[in-house]
N, C-alpha and C positions, 0 to 999 in steps of 0.2 A: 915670173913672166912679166916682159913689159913690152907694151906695144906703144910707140910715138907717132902721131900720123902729122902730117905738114902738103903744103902747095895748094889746098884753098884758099879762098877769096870771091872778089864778083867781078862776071867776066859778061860782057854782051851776049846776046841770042847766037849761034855761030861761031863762038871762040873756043878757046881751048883750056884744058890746064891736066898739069899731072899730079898726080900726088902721092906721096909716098909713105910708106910705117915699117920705120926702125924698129927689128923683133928683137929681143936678149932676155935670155935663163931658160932657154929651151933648145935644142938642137934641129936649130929654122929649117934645114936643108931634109928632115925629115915628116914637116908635116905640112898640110894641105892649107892655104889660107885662103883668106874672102874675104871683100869689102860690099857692107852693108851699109847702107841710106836709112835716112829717119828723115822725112818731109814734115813741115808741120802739120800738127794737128792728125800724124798718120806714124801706120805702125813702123815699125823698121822691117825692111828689103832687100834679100840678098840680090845684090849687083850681081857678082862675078865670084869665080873659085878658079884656083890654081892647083893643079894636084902637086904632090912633094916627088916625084917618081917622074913620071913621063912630060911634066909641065904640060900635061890636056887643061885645058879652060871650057868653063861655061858660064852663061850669061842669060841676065833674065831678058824676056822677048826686048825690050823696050830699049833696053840699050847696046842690041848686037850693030854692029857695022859700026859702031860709034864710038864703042869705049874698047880696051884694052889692058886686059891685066897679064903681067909680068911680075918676074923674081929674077932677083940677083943671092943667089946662094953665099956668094964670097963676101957678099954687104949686109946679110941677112936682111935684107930690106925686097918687100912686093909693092908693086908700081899699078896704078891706074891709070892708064892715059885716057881723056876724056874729050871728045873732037865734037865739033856740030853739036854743041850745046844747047839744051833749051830751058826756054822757064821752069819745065815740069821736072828738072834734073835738079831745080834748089833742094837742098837736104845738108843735112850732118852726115859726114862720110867717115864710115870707121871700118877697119879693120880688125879681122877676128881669125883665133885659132881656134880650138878645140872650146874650151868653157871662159875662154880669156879675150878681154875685149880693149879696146887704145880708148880716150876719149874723146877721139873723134875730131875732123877738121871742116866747118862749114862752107860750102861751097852757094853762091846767089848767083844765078843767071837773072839778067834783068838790063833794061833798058834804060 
């Protein structure tokens, strides 16, 4: 199993960005994924989940109305979009399947 994650960076208070993780050695289109956050100095935080079946999403309080997770099944690749950004949204952004994890793409909101 390998997960690729990419389209971090640092983006002003209010900007945007998407990000995405490339799955391969698993049959993507049958399991559920998440992207989780690590802020410094704190624990890691499941963002958001994708189910493998219905595509239902859920999101933790903090960043509903704001962020958006997607899958492309044909690209095996699941997308974050991430809108109205804040300082408290800096972290290492990774994606995860079942016990399998990417090493993650760092995102800084900052002025």
């Amino acid at each position: 199993v390998q997960l690729v994650e990419s389209g971090g960076g640092l983006v002003q208070p209010g900007g945007s960005l998407r990000l995405s993780c490339v799955a391969s050695g698993f049959p993507f289109s049958n399991y559920d994924m998440r992207w989780y956050r690590q802020a410094p100095g704190k624990g890691r935080e499941l963002v958001a989940d994708i189910s493998s079946t219905s595509g239902s999403t859920v999101y933790v309080d903090s960043v509903k109305g704001r962020f958006t997770i997607s899958r492309d099944n044909a690209k095996n690749t699941v997308y974050l979009q991430m809108n109205s950004l804040k300082p408290e949204d800096t972290a290492v952004y990774s994606c995860n399947v079942q016990f399998y994890w990417g090493k993650g793409t760092p995102v800084t909101v900052s002025s």
